[in-house]
C-alpha positions in Angstrom: 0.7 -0.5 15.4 3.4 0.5 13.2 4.6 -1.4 9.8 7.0 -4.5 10.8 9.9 -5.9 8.3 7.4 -8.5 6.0 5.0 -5.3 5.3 8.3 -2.6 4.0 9.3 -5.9 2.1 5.9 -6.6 0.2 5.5 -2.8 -0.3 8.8 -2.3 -1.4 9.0 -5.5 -3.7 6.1 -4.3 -5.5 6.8 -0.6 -5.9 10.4 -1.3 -6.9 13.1 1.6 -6.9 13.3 3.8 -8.9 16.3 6.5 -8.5 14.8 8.7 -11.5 11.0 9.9 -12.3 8.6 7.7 -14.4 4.9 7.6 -15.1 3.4 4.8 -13.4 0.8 2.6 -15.4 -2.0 5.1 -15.5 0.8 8.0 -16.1 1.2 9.5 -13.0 4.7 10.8 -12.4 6.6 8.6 -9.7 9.5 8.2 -7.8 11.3 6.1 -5.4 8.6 3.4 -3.6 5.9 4.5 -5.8 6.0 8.1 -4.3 3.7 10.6 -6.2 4.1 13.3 -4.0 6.9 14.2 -1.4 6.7 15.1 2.7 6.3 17.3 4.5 4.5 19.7 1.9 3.0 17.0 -0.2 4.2 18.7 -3.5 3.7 16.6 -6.3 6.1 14.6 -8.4 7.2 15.7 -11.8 9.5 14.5 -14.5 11.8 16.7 -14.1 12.4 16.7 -10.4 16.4 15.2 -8.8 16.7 11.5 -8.7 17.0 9.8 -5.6 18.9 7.7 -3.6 17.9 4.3 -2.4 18.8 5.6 1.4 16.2 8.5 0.6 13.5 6.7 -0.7 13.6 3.8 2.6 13.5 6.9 4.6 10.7 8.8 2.7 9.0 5.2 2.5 9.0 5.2 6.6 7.8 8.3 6.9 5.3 8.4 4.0 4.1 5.1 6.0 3.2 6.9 9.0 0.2 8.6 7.3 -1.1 5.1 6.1 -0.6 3.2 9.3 -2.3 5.7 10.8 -5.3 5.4 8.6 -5.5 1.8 9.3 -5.3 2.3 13.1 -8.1 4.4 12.7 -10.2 2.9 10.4 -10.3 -1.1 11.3 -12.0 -1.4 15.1 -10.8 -5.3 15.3 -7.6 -6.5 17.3 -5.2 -7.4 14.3 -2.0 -9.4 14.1 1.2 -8.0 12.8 0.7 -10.0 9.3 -2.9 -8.4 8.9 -2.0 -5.0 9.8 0.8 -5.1 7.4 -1.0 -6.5 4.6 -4.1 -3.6 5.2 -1.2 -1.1 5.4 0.5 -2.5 2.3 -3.7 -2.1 0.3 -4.1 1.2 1.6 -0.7 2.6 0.7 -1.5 1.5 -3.2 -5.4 2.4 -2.7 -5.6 5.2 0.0 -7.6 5.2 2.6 -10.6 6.4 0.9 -10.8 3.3 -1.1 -10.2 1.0 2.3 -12.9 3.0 4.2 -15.6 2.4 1.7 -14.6 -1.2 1.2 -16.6 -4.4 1.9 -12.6 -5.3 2.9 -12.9 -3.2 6.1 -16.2 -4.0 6.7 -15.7 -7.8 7.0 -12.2 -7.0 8.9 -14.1 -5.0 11.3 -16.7 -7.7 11.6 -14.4 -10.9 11.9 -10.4 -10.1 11.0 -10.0 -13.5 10.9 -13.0 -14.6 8.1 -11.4 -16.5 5.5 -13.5 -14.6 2.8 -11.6 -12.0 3.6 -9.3 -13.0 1.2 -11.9 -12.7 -2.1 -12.2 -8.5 -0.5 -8.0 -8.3 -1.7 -8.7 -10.4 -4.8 -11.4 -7.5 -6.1 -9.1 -4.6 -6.7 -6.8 -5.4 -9.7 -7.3 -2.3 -12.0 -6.2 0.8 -12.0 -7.6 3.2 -15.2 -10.2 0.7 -15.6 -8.0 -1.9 -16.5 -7.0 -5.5 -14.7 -3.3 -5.2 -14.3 -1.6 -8.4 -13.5 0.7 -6.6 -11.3 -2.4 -5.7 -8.9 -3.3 -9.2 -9.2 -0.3 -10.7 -8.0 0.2 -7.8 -5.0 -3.5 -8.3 -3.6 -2.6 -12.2 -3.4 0.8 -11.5 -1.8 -1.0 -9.1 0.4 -4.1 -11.6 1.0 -1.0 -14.7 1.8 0.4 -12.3 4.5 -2.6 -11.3 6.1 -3.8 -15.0 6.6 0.2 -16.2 7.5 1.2 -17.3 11.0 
């Protein structure tokens, strides 16, 4: 499966554009969708690199994508819908797929995709340096609301 339109739009309406570098909450430096590093060499963001364009970044995002889309399609054995696909895609391209692997997220996907509890497994992973950010709170709801929409 690959990423349809309601997955780019909760990725990008959390990550927001940003043309320039920045340091993201825990201070790594960013650009674009919330890129830390750029394809194909995976060379790391910093501070002082170009800005880029809005054009750019959708593209990078698409590509950058690919990697995360096919961690999901590897990792989560169950038949999912578009809606849960996205949303998994959406947690692993803010967590990694290290962090889905090892969760109790994949585990009850894997079991039952369609186990209402599922929704708590999103809830759990609001912080980021050790701290509850309300902006992790509101994306793992938003991405908890897709996976359970119609």
């Amino acid at each position: 499966m690959r990423t349809g339109e309601k997955g780019l739009t909760l990725i990008k309406s959390f990550e927001g554009f940003y043309s320039k570098p920045y340091r993201d909450p825990i201070g790594i430096p960013t650009i674009g969708y919330g890129f830390t590093y750029y394809l194909p060499d995976r060379r790391k963001v910093t501070m002082q690199d170009r800005p880029l364009t809005e054009h750019q970044a959708s593209c990078m995002l698409q590509e950058v994508l690919k990697g995360y889309e096919n961690d999901v399609n590897r990792l989560v054995k169950s038949k999912l819908t578009q809606n849960q696909f996205d949303a998994l895609v959406s947690f692993t391209f803010n967590l990694g797929a290290g962090n889905l692997a090892s969760s109790t997220l994949l585990k009850k996907v894997n079991r039952n995709p369609n186990d209402p509890s599922i929704a708590n497994e999103f809830a759990k992973w609001r912080l980021a340096g050790g701290k509850v950010f309300a902006g992790l709170v509101r994306r793992r709801k938003a991405e908890a609301d897709l996976y359970f929409s119609k």
